[in-house]
MIRO-935302 format. One record per atom (N, C-alpha, C): residue in one letter; x, y, z. Coordinates in pm, whole numbers, plus 50000, padded with zeros to 5 digits. Example, Ala and Ser with C-alpha at 12.3 -4.5 7.8 and 13.67 -1.06 7.14 Angstrom:
# residues 2
A513194943150780;A512304955050780;A513204967050780;S512854977550708;S513674989450714;S512905000350787;
END
This chain:
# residues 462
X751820176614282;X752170190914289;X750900199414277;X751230210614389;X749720217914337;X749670228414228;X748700229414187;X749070239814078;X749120252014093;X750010261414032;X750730279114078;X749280284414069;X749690298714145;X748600308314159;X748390318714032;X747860320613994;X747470328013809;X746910341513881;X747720351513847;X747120363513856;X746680372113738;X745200374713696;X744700379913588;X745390395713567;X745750400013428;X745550412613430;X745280417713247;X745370429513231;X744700438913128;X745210448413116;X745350451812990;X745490464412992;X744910475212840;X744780483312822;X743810489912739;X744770501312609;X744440496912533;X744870505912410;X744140511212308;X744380522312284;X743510535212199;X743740524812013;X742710524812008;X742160527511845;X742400541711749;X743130541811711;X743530555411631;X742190557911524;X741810567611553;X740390570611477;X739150568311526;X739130564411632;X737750560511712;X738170562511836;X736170567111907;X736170566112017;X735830554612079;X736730547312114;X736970531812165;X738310529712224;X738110520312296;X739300516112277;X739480496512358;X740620490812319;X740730479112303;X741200472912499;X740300460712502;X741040459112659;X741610444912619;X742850444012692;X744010434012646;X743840424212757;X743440412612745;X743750403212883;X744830393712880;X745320384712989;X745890373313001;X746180368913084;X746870359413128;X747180354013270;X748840351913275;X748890357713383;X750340353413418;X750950345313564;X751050339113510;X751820322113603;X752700330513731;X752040326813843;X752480336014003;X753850331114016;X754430319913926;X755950319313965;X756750327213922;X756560332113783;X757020343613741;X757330357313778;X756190359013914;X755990371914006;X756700358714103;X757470352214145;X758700350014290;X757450342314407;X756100339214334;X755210336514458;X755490321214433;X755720311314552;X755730300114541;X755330289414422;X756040280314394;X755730272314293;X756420259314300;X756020247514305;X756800233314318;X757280231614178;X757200239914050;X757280232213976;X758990235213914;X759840226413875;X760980231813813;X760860247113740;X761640256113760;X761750267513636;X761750263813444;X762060248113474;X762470252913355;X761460240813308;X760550236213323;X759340225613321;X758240234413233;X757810231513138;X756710243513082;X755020240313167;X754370252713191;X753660251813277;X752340241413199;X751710235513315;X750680220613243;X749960231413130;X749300241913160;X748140248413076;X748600260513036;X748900259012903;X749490272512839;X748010285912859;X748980294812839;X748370308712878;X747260313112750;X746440311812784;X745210316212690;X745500326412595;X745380327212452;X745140337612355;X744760349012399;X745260360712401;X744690373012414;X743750378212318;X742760380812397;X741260388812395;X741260401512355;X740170402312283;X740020423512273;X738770426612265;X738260431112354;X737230437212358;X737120457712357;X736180456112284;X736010467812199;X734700472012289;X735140488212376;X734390490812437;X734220508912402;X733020512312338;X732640523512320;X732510538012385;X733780545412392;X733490558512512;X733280563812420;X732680568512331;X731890585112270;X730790586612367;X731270602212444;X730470604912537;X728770606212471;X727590608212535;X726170608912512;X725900618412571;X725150631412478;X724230642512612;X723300637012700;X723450639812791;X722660637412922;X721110645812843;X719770636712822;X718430642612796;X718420652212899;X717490666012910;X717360671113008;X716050678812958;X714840672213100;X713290674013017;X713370685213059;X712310691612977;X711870706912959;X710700707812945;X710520717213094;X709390720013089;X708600730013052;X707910735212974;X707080748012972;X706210749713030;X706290760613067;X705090767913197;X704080766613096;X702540768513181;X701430766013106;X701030782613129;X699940791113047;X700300803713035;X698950802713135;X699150817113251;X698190818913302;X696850826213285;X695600825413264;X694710825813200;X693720833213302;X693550846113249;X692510851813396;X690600851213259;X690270845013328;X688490844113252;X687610855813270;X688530864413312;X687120872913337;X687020884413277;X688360882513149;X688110890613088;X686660899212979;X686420907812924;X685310912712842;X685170918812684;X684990913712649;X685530913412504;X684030921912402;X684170929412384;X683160938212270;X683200938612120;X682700930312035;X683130927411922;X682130939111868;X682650948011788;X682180955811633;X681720949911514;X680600960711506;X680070950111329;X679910965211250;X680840968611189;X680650976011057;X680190969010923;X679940982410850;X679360973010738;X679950985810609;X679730994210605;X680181006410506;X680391014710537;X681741022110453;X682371034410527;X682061043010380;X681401060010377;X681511067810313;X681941079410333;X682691084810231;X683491100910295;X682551110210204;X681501106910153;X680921116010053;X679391112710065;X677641119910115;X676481115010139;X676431116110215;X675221110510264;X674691110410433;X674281097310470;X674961094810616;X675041078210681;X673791071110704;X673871064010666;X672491053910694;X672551043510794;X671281034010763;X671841019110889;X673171013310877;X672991013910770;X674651001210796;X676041009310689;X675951022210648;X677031032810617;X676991046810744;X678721042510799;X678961050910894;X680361060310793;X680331073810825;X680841086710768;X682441083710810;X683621085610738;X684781079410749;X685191090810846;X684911101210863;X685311109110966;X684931102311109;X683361098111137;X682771093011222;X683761079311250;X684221070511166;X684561054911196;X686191062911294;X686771076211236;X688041075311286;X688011081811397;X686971091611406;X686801096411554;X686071087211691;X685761075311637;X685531064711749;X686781054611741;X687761051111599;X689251047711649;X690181053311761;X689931070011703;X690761077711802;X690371074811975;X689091075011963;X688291075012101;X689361058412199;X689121050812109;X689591037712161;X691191040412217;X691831045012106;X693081045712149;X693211052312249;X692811069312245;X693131080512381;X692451074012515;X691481063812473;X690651054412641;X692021042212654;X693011040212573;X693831027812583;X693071016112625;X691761015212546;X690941004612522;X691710991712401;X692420984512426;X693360975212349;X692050967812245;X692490966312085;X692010962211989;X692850953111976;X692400938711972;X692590921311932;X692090917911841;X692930910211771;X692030901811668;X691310890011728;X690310886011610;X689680877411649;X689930863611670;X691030863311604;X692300844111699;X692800845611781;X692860860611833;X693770867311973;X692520859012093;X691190863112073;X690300858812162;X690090845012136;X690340838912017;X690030823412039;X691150819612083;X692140826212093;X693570816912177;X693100815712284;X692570829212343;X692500831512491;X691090818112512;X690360818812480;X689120806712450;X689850793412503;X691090790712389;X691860779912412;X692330780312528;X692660787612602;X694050783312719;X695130789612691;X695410797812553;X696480793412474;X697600809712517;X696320819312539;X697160831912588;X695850844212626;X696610849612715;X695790856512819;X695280869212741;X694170878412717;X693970890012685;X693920898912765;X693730913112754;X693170928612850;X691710921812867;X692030925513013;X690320924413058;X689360927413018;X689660943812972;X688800950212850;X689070954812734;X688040947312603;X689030951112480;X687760951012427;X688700949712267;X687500953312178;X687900945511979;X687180938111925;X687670932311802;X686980938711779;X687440941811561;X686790950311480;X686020939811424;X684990939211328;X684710932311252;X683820938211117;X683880939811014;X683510945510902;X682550932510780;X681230936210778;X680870926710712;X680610929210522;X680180920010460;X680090919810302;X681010920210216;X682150930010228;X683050933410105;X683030942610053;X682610952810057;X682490968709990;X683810971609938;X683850979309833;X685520979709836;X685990994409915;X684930998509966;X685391010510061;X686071009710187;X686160994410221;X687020988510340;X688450990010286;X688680990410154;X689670988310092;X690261003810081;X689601010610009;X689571022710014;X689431037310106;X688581032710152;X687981042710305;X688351043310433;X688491025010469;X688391022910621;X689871022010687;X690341011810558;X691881012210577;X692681017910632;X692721030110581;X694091043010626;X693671043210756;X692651043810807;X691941047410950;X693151033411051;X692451022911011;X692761011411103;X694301009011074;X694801015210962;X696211013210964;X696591025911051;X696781035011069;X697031049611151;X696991040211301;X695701035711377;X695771030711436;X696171015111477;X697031008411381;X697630996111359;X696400983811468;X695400987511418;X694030979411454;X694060964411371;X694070954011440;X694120942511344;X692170940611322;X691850937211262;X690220934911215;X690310923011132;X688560916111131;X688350906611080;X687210911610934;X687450906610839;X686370910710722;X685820899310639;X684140897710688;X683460885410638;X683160886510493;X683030877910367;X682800881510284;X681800873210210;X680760872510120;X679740861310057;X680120864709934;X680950850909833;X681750848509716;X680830852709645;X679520851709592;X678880855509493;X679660869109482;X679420880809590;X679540898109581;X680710900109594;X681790889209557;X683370890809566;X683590894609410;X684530909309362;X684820909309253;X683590914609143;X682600915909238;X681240910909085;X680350925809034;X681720942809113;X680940950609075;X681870960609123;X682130974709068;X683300985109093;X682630983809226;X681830980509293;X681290984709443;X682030976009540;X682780963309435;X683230951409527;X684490952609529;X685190945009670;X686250942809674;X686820932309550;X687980936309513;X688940928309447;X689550917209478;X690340907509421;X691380899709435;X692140904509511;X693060911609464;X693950922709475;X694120929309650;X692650935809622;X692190939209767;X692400931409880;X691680924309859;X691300912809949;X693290909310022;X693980906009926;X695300900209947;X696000912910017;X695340929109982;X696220936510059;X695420943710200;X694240935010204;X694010937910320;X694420927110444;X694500913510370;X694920903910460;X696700907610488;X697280915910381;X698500917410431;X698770926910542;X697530937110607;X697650951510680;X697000946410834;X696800929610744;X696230926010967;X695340922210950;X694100920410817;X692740915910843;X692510900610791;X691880894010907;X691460881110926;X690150879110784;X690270867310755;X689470866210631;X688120854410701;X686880857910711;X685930853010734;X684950848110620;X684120834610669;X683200839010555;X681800841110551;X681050846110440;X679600853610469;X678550845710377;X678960833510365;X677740823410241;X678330826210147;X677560826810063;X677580823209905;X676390834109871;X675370831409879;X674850841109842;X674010855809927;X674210853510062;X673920864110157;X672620864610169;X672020848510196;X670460850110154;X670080845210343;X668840845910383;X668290844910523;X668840826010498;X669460823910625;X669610807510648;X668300803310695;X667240809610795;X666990801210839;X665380804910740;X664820818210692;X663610815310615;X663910807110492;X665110806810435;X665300798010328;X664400785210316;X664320781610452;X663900767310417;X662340768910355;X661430780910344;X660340777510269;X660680776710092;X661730779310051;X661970775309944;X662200762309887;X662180750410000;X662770743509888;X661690729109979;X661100721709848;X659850708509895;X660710701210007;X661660696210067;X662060687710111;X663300693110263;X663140692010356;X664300692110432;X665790684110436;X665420676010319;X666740673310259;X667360680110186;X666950683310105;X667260698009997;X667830709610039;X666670713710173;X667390729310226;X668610723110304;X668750710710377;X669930711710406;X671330706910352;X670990707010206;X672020703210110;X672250716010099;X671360725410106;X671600739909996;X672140745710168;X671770745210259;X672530752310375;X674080750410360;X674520730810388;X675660730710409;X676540740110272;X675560741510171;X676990741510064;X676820759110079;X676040768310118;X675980780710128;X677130780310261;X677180769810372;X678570777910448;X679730768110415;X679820758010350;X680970749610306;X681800755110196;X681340757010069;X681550762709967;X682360772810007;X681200786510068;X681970792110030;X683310795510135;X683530789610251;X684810784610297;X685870779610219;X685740770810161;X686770764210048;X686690774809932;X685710780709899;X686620790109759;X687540801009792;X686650806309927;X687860819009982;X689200811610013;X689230800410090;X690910797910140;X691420792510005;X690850785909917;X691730782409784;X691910792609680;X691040804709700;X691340816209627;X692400826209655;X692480825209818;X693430832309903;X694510827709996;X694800812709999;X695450806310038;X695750813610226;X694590812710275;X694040816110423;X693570804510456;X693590805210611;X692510794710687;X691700803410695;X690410799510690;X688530806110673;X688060795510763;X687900802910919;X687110801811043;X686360805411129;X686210813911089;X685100820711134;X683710824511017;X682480827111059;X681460825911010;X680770836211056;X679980848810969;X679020857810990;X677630852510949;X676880850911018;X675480846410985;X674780862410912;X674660859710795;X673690869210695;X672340872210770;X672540886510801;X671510893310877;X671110887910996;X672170882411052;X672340875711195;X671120867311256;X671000858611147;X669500848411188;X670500838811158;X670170830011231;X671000812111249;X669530810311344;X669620794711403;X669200782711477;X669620772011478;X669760760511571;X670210751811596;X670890741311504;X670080743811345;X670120736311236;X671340743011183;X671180756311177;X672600763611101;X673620762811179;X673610765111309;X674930759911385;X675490747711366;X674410737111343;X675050721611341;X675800723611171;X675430726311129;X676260727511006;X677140731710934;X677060749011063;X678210751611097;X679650746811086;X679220738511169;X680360727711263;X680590723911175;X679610715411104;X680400704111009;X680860709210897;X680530719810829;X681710727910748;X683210731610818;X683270729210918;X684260735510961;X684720743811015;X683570753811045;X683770763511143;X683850760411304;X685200768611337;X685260770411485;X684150784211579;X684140795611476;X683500806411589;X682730807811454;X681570817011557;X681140825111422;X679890830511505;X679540846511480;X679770861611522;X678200861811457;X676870866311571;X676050872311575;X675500888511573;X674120892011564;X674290906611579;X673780910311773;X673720899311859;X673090898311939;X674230909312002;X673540918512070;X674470931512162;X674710929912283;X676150921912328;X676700919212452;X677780913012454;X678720920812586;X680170914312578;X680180898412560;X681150897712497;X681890878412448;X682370877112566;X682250871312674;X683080870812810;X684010853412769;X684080845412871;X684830833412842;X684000821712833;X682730821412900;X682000807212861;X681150807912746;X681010826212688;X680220827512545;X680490817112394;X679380809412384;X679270798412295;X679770802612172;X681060793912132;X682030798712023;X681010804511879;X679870792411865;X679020795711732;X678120806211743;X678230817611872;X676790828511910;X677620835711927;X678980837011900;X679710851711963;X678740866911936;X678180871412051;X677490884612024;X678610899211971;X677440905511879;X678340917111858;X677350933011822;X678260943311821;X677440951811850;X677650959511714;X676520959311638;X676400962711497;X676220982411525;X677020986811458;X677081002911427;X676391004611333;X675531011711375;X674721016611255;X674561033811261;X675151031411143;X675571047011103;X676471054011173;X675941064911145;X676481078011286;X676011079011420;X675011062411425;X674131064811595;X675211062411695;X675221069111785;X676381061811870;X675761051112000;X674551049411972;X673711042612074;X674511028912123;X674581023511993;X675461011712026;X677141012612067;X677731016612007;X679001020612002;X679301025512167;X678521033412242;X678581035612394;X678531022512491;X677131013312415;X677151000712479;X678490993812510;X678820991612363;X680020985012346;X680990989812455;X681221004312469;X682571008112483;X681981012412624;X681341004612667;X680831008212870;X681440994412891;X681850992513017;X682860982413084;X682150985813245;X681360970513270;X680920972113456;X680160983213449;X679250991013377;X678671003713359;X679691016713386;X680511015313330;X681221026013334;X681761027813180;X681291042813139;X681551046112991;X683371044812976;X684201042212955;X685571044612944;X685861055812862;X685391054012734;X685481063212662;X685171081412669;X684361080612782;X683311096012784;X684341102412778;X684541117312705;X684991127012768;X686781124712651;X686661107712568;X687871107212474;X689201105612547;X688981102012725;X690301098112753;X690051092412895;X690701081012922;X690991078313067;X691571081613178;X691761098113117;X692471108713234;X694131107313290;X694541095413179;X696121092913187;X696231093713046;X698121101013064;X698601102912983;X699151089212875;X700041090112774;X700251077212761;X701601069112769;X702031077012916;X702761067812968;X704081067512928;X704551082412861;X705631082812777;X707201081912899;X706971085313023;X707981084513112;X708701093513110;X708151107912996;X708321120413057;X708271129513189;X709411135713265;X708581136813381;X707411149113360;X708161158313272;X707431166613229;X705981164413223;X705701153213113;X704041146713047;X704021141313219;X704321137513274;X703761129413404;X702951140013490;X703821149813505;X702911164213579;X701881170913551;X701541166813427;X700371169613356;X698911162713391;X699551146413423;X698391142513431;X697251147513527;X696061141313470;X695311145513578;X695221136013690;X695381123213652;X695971110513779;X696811104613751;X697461102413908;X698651098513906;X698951086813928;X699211078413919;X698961057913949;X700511056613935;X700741043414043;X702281034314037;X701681021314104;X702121010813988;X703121013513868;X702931021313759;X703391030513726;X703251043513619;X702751033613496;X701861038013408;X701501036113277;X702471029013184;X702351016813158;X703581010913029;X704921010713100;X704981010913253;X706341008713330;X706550995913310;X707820988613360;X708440977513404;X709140978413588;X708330968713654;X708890971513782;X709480956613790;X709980955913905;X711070946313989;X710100936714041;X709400940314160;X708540939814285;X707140934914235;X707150916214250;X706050911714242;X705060913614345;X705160918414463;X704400926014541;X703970935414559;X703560944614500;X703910960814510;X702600965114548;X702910977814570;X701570984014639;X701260992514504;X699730994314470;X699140998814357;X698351010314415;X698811018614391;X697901033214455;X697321042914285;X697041049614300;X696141062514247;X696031071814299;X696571086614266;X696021097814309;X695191105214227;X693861103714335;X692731115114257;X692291124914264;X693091133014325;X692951140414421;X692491151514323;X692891152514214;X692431164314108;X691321161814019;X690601157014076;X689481153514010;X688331161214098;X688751162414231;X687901165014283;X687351159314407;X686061163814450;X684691155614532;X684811140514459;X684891127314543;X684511116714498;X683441106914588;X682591102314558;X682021090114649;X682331076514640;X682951076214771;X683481068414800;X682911054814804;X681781053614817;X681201040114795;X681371034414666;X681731046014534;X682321047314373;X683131038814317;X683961037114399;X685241031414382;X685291018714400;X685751018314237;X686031002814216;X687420998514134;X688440989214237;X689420987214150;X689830975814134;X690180968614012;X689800956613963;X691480953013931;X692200940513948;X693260937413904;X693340927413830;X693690928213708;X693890911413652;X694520903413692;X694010888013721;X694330875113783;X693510878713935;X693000890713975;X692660886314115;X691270896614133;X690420902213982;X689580901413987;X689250917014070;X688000920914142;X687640932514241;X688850927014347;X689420939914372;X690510935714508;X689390953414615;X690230942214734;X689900956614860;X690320965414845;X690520977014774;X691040991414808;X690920996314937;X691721006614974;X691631012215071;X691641030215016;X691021037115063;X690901054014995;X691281062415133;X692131073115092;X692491082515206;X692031096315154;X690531101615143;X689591110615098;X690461125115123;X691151122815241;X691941140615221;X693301140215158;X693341128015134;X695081129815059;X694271126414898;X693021121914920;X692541116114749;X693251102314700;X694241099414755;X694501083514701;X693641070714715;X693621062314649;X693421047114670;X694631038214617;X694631027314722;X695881018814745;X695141006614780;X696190998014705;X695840984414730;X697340973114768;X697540970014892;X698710962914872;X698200946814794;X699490945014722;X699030930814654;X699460922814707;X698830908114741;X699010902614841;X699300889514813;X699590886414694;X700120874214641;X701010874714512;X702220866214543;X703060874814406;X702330872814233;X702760885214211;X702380884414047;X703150876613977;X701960870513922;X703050857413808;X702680860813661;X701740868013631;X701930872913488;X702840885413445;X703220882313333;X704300893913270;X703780904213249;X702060908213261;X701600924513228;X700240920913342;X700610933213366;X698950934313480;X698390946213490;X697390940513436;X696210955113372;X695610956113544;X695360974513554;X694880977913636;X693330983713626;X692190988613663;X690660996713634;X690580998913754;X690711016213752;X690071020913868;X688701028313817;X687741023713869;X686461031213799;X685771043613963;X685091052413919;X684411062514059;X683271069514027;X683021077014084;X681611088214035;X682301097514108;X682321108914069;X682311126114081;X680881127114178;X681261132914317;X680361135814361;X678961145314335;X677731140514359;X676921149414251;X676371148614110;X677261138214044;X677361131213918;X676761120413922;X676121114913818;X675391101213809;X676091092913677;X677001097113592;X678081089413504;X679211086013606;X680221070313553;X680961073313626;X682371073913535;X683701073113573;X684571076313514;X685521068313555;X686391062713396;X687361050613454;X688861052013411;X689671047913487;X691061050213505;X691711034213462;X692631033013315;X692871020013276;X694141024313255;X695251011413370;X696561013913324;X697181002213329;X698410994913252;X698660986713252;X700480985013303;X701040978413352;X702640975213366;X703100961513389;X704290958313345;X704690948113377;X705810947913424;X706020929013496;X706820924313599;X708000920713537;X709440928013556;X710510923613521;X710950909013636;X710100895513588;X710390883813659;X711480878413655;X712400879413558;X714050878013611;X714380880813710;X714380896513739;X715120900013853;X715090899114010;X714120890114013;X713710883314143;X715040871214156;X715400866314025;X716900856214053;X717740861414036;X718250875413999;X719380879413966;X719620890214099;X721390886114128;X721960897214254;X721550914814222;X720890918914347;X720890928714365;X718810927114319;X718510921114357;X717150921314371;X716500932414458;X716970929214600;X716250940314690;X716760951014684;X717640959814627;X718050968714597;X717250975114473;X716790968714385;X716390973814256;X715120975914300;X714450968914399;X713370969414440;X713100978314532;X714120985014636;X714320996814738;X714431009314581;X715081012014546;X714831023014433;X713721027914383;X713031019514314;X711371016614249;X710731022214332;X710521018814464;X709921023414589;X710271034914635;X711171041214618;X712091053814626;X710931058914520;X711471055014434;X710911067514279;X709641067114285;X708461055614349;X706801056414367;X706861069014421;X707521066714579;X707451080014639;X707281092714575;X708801093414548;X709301108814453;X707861114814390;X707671103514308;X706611105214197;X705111109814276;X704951105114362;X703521111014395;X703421126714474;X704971129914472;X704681147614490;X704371147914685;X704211138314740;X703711139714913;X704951141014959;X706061137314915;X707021134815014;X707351150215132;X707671150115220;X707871156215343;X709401165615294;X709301178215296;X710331187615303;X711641179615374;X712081173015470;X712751166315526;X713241154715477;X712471147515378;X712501134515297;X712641122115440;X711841123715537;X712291115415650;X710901108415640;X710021110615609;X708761102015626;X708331106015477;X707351094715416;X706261100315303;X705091098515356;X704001114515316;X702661108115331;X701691099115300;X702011099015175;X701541088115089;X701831072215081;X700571061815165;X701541049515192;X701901043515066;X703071039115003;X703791034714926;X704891026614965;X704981016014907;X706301006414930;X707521012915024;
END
């Protein structure tokens, strides 16, 4: 006899309390299902039916990983960075080399702000150093050296009014050690108002003539490292700060004090040498431009950008951008994207009207965009505008503009700094080209050319 046909089957039952559940097998003898069989019905089959099985099979669903990527931030190098070296502020006497008059320190704050010359701290520029985040093309860090307690007293209210973040170097010996010195106290409420804690030695003595003091070049460079090691570790364990940066005492270093630098631990550290910090400037030589006194000799250096003073005159001839239309009619130039706007349109056309300024020479004109550096302007001398269409989309979230010129007849020149950013959502969200036909509408409106008819504008604009 041959033997019946066995058809497998299963079936599955829930586990009460778990996500599982049980699969049931066995075999059942094809005579039972009416399919042929030689064998009597009532004959028990040769090979009994196997024990039922359970297998235990796990459905608790799993999140699907889903990698994430972060954009890497885009980084324009060409920015220019002007670091400040104060040293004492007095509201009472007369200013010397290194004491400037507290009236004087706030009427060159004010100056910065009404030029919308942007003030960074000094990790703001080592981010940017890093990769880590982009700065204004043109800016400016504070930096205050020794410890006076008139930083505490004097300088303060100034840089707080103007919510200025600053860095203040200090040498532990002259910490605490005289009503002339900053405090404990101080110190903790100036690091609470924005100021970066640097350090200034130990005893504020020359690094590099030191070495005729001592028989041995082993010696001076025991007594170097521990003049910038030391006093690193007493400020951050006194003040529970990271201490990274380094002021060289009366701005003499060499190759020997830099290497040791390093191996204390310093990342930057700030010379008196007078010239912008651009992006390949050597972290341990950062140049800076020491104020002395009431001279403004330096302080102009500083605050000239491409030879153009920004500051002259206490304003960059724009308002600040309040989106008054009122304040807008005032200005004396008119630029779109308007001052501190948000537009749609990673393409947009960037114009200026200068028309109230006057006579200009045209060979003058220089307008600079961040991420793309001197771009081509184009100038229309009887309407007074310059326009630049942009010709690759903007991928940063703020884009600083510099239009710099000369006044015909004039040998200073005069610069125009405005900044706006790209609402980059709305390039994916419905109703894109629409939000972007409006904007272009309101450039128009805004530059005052439009045609009695509203059928053409003179002014080329989006």
């Amino acid at each position: 006899m041959s033997e019946g046909l066995r058809v497998g089957w299963f079936f599955m039952t829930g586990i009460p309390g778990k996500g599982s559940f049980k699969v049931v097998t066995g075999v059942i003898c094809s005579c039972l299902l009416g399919v042929g069989c030689d064998k009597p019905r009532d004959q028990p089959a040769s090979t009994p039916p196997p024990e039922e099985s359970l297998i235990e099979v796990d459905m608790t669903p799993e999140p699907l990983p889903i990698a994430v990527n972060v954009a890497e931030p885009i980084i324009d190098k060409g920015s220019k960075v002007s670091i400040l070296g104060y040293h004492q502020f007095i509201s009472r006497g007369n200013p010397t080399g290194m004491r400037i008059s507290v009236a004087k320190f706030r009427e060159q704050m004010r100056a910065l702000h009404e030029a919308e010359i942007p003030v960074i701290s000094l990790s703001e520029y080592m981010a940017w150093r890093k990769g880590k985040k982009q700065i204004p093309r043109q800016c400016v860090v504070i930096t205050i050296d020794d410890g006076f307690k008139d930083l505490f007293s004097e300088a303060l209210v100034t840089l707080k009014e103007f919510g200025y973040p600053f860095t203040f170097y200090i040498y532990t010996n002259f910490l605490g050690g005289s009503g002339r010195t900053l405090s404990d106290g101080e110190v903790r409420a100036l690091i609470a108002a924005g100021g970066e804690l640097g350090s200034h030695s130990i005893s504020h003595d020359f690094l590099v003539r030191a070495r005729k003091k001592f028989a041995t070049a082993q010696q001076y460079e025991a007594w170097l490292l521990k003049e910038l090691k030391e006093s690193k570790e007493k400020l951050e364990k006194r003040f529970g700060v990271k201490v990274s940066s380094f002021a060289y005492p009366y701005g003499e270093y060499n190759d020997k004090v830099i290497s040791k630098a390093i191996e204390a631990g310093y990342s930057s550290a700030v010379t008196v040498n007078a010239s912008k910090a651009g992006y390949a400037m050597k972290l341990m030589e950062l140049p800076r431009y020491i104020i002395h006194g009431n001279d403004d000799l330096n302080w102009h250096a500083a605050t000239s950008f491409n030879g153009v003073n920004v500051v002259a005159g206490g304003s960059n001839l724009l308002n600040p951008g309040t989106g008054n239309a009122n304040e807008r009619s005032k200005s004396v130039v008119k630029v779109w994207p308007e001052n501190k706007s948000e537009i749609a349109d990673r393409k947009p056309t960037i114009w200026a009207d200068i028309s109230r300024l006057g006579a200009i020479e045209p060979g003058s004109l220089v307008m600079k965009v961040s991420g793309f550096g001197r771009v081509p302007l184009v100038y229309y001398p009887e309407r007074g505008v310059v326009v630049w269409d942009v010709n690759r989309a903007l991928r940063s979230r703020e884009c600083m503009v510099s239009l710099s010129m000369r006044k015909a007849g004039e040998e200073k020149s005069q610069s125009i700094n405005w900044s706006f950013k790209i609402d980059r959502d709305a390039y994916y969200l419905p109703g894109y080209r629409e939000k972007v036909a409006a904007q272009s509408a309101e450039a128009a409106t805004n530059s005052g050319d439009a045609e009695e008819d509203g059928a053409r504008r003179a002014l080329p604009v989006p």
